[in-house]
C-alpha positions in Angstrom: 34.1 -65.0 -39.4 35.8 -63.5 -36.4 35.6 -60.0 -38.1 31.6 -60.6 -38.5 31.4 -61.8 -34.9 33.2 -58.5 -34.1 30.7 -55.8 -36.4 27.8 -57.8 -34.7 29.4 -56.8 -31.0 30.0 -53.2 -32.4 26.6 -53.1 -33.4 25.0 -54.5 -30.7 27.0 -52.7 -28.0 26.2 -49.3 -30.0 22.3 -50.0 -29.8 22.7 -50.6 -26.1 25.0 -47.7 -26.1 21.9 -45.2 -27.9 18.9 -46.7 -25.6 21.1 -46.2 -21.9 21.7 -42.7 -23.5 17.9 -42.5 -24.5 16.5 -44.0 -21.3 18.9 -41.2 -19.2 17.5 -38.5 -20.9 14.0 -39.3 -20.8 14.5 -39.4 -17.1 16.1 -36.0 -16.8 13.0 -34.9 -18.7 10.7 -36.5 -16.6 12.7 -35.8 -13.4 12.4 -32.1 -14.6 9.0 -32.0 -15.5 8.6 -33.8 -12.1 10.0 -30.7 -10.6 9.0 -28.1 -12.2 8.0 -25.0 -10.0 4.6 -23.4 -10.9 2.6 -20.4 -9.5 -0.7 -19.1 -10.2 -2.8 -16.5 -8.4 -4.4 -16.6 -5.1 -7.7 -17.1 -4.8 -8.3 -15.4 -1.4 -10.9 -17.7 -0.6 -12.6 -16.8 2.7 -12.4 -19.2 5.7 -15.6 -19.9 7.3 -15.5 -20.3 11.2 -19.3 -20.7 11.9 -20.4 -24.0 12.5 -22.6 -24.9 9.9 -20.0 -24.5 7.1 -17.9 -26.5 9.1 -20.1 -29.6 9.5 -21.0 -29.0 5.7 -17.4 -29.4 5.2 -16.9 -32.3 7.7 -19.5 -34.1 5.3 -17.8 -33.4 2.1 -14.9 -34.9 3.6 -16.0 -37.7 4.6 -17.4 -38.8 1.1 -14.4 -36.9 -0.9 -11.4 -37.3 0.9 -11.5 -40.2 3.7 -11.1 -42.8 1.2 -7.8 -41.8 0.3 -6.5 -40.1 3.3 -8.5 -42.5 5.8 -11.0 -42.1 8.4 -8.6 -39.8 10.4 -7.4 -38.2 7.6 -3.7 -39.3 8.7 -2.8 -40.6 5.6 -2.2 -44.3 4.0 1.1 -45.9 4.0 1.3 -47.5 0.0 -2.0 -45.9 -1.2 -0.4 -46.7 -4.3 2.0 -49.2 -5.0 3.2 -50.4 -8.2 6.5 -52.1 -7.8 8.6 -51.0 -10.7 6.9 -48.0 -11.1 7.2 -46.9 -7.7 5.2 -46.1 -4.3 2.9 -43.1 -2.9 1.6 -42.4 0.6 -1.5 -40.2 0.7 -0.8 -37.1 2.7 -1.6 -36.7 6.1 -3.8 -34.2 6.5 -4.0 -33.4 10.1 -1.7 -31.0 12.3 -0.2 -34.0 13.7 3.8 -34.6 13.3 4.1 -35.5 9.2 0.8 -33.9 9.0 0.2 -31.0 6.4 -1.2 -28.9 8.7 2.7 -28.2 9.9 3.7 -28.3 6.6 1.2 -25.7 5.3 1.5 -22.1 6.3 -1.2 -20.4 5.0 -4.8 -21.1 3.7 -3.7 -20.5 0.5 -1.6 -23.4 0.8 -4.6 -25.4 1.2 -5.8 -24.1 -1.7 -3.2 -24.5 -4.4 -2.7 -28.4 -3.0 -6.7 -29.0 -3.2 -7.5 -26.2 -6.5 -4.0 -26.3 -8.6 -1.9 -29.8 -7.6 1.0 -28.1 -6.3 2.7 -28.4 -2.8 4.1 -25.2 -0.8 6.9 -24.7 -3.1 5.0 -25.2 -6.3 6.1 -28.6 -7.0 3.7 -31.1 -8.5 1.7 -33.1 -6.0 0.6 -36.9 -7.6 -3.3 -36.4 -6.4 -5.3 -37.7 -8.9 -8.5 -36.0 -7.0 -7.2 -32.6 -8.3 -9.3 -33.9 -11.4 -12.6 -33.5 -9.3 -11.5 -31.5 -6.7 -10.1 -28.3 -9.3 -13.6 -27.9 -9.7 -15.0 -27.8 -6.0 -16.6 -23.7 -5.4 -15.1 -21.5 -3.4 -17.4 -21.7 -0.7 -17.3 -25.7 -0.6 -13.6 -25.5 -0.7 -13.4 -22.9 2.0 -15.9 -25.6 4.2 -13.4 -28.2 3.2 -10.4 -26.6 4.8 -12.3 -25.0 7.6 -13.1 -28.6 8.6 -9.4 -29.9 8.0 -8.2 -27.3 10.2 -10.2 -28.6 13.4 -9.2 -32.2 12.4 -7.5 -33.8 15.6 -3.6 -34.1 15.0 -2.2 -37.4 14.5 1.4 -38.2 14.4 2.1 -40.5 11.6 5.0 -39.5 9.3 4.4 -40.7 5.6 7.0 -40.5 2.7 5.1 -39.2 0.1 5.4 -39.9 -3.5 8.6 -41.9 -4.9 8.6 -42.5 -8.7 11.9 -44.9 -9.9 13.7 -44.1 -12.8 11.7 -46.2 -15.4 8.2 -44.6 -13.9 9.9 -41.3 -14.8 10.8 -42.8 -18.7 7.2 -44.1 -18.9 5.7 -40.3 -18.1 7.7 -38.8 -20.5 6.9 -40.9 -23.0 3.3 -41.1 -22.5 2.4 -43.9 -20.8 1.5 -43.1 -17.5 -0.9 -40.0 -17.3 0.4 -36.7 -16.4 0.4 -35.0 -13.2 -2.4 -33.2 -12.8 -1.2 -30.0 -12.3 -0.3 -30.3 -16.1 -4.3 -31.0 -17.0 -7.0 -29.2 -14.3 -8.5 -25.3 -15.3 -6.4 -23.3 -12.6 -9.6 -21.3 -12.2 -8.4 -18.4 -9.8 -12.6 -18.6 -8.3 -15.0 -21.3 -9.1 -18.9 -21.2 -8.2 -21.7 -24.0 -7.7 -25.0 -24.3 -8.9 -27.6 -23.7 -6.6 -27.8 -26.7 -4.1 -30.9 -28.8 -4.8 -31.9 -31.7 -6.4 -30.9 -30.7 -10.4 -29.1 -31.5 -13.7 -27.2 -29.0 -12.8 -26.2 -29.9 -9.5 -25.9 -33.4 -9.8 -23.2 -32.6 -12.8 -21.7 -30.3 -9.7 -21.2 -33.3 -7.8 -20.0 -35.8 -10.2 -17.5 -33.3 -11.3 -16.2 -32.9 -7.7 -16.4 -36.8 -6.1 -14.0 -39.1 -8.8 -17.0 -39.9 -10.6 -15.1 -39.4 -14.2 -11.9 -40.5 -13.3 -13.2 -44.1 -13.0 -16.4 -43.3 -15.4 -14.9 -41.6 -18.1 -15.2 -37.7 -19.4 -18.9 -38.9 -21.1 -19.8 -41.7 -18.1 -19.7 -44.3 -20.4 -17.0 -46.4 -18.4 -13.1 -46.3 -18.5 -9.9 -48.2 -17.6 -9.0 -48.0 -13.9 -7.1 -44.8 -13.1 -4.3 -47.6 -11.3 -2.4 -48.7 -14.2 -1.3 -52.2 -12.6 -5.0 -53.6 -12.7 -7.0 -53.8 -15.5 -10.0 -53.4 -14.9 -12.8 -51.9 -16.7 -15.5 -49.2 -15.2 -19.2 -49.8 -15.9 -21.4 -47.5 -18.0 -23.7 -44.8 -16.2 -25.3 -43.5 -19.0 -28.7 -44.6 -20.5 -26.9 -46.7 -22.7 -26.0 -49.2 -19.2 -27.7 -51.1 -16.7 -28.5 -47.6 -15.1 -31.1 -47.0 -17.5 -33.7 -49.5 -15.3 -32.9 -48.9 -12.1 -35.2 -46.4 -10.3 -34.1 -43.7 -7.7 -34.5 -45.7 -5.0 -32.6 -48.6 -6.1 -29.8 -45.7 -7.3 -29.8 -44.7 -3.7 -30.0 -48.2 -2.4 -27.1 -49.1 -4.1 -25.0 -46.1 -2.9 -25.9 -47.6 0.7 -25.6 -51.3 0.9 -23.4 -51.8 -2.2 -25.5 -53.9 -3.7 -27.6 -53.3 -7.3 -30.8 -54.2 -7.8 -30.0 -57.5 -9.8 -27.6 -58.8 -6.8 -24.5 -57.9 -7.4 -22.2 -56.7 -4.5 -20.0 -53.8 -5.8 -16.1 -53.7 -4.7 -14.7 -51.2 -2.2 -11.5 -51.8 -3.8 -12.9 -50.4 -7.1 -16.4 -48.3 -6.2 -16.1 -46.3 -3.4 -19.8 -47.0 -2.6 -19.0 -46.3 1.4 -17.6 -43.3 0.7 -20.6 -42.3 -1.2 -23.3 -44.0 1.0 -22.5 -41.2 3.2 -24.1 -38.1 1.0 -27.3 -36.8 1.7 -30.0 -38.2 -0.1 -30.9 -34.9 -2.3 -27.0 -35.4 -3.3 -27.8 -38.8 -4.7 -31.2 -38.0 -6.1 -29.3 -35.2 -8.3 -26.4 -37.4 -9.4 -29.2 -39.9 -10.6 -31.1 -37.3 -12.1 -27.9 -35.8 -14.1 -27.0 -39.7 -15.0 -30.7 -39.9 -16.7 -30.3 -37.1 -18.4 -26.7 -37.3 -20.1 -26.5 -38.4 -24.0 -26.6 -42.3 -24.1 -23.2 -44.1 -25.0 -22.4 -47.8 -25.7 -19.9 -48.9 -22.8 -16.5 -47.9 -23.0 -14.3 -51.7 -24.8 -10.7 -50.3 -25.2 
């Protein structure tokens, strides 16, 4: 019996053995990939200094960027926090002390954070919006920074993005999504459709504000990009509730975030304040590209 109780403890102490190796070198690959150094080709974008392309870009930040980076744009202290898996601060943006505007040395550091994911040294940035914001034109992006730039500086040191060992482990092996300098275009230029309201543009604008990282690729709803709340994403295609409301209500909605049938919509979850603040030709072309996409059942898991 002793003998069995001792093959049992050889056993068990070699599985434990093989999954410590296991977990350590899932983390060095995730640690690397964490790491790694990329580079890609500058854009060159051109800067504009005239006023109106920096109030342009003082409006796309406002309903693009405020929500995670706040109404100064001096960043969040736990914009994300999941325990276990780790913590993030969302950059501050300004030229204040911690700010990027010390960090960043050149426009074209701007862009390869905002385009490409990557910080000044080419390491990965966690900024979920690169998904949208990879696709922003070159002449929206160049409002964008133009309007960061004259951003008042506010001191506010924040620590960035700190993954523990078992967030690292769960990357590697799938379960939380990749960074997304491993998933955007990299386009070295990007241009818009003509601004009106259009298909075409409204597609523009739910491509650049979030709208499918909550939404889905086809609209039709999603799992909540946070992976500690579960939380489903309604459906925006004719296939949803979408399908009766009219413009107006659309627009409505956007302002007071509340639908048509009563329901108040959560900041938490739908930026609706953030969004309240386009234009209203902005929101008549997103409604107008929603009405026109393929209908699709809603999104179930």
């Amino acid at each position: 019996m002793k003998k069995v109780f001792k093959w049992i403890g050889i056993v068990v102490g070699s599985l434990v053995g093989l999954l410590l190796v296991a977990g350590a070198v899932l983390y060095l690959m995730g640690n690397s990939r964490m790491n790694k150094t990329y580079d890609f080709p500058p854009s060159n974008i051109a800067i504009p200094t005239d006023d109106a392309s920096i109030e342009f870009g003082r409006h796309r930040v406002e309903s693009l960027c405020a929500g995670c980076h706040g109404p100064d744009l001096s960043g969040i202290e736990n914009w994300f926090s999941a325990g276990p898996l780790g913590t993030i601060d969302s950059a501050n943006l300004t030229a204040g002390e911690g700010g990027v505007g010390q960090e960043f040395k050149s426009d074209e550091d701007y862009v390869r954070a905002i385009r490409h994911g990557i910080d000044p040294e080419g390491k990965p940035l966690f900024m979920p919006a690169v998904s949208s914001t990879s696709y922003l034109s070159d002449e929206d992006l160049g409002a964008i920074i133009a309007y960061v730039k004259t951003v008042p500086p506010v001191d506010h040191k924040t620590n960035g993005q700190n993954f523990t060992p078992l967030a690292k482990i769960l990357y590697v092996l799938g379960v939380l999504p990749q960074m997304p300098v491993e998933t955007v275009s990299h386009e070295t230029h990007v241009t818009a459709p003509e601004v009106g309201v259009s298909v075409e543009y409204g597609d523009y604008l739910v491509n650049t504000n979030d709208c499918r990282i909550c939404h889905g690729p086809e609209m039709n709803g999603g799992p909540f990009p946070d992976p500690t709340k579960t939380k489903i994403s309604p459906n925006l295609t004719p296939g949803g509730e979408l399908a009766f409301w009219t413009e107006e209500e659309f627009i409505n909605t956007m302002r007071t975030g509340i639908t048509p049938s009563g329901h108040e919509l959560d900041p938490e979850f739908m930026p609706w304040k953030d969004y309240g603040k386009m234009y209203d030709d902005e929101l008549k072309a997103i409604f107008l590209y929603l009405q026109s996409i393929p209908s699709q059942p809603q999104y179930t898991e």
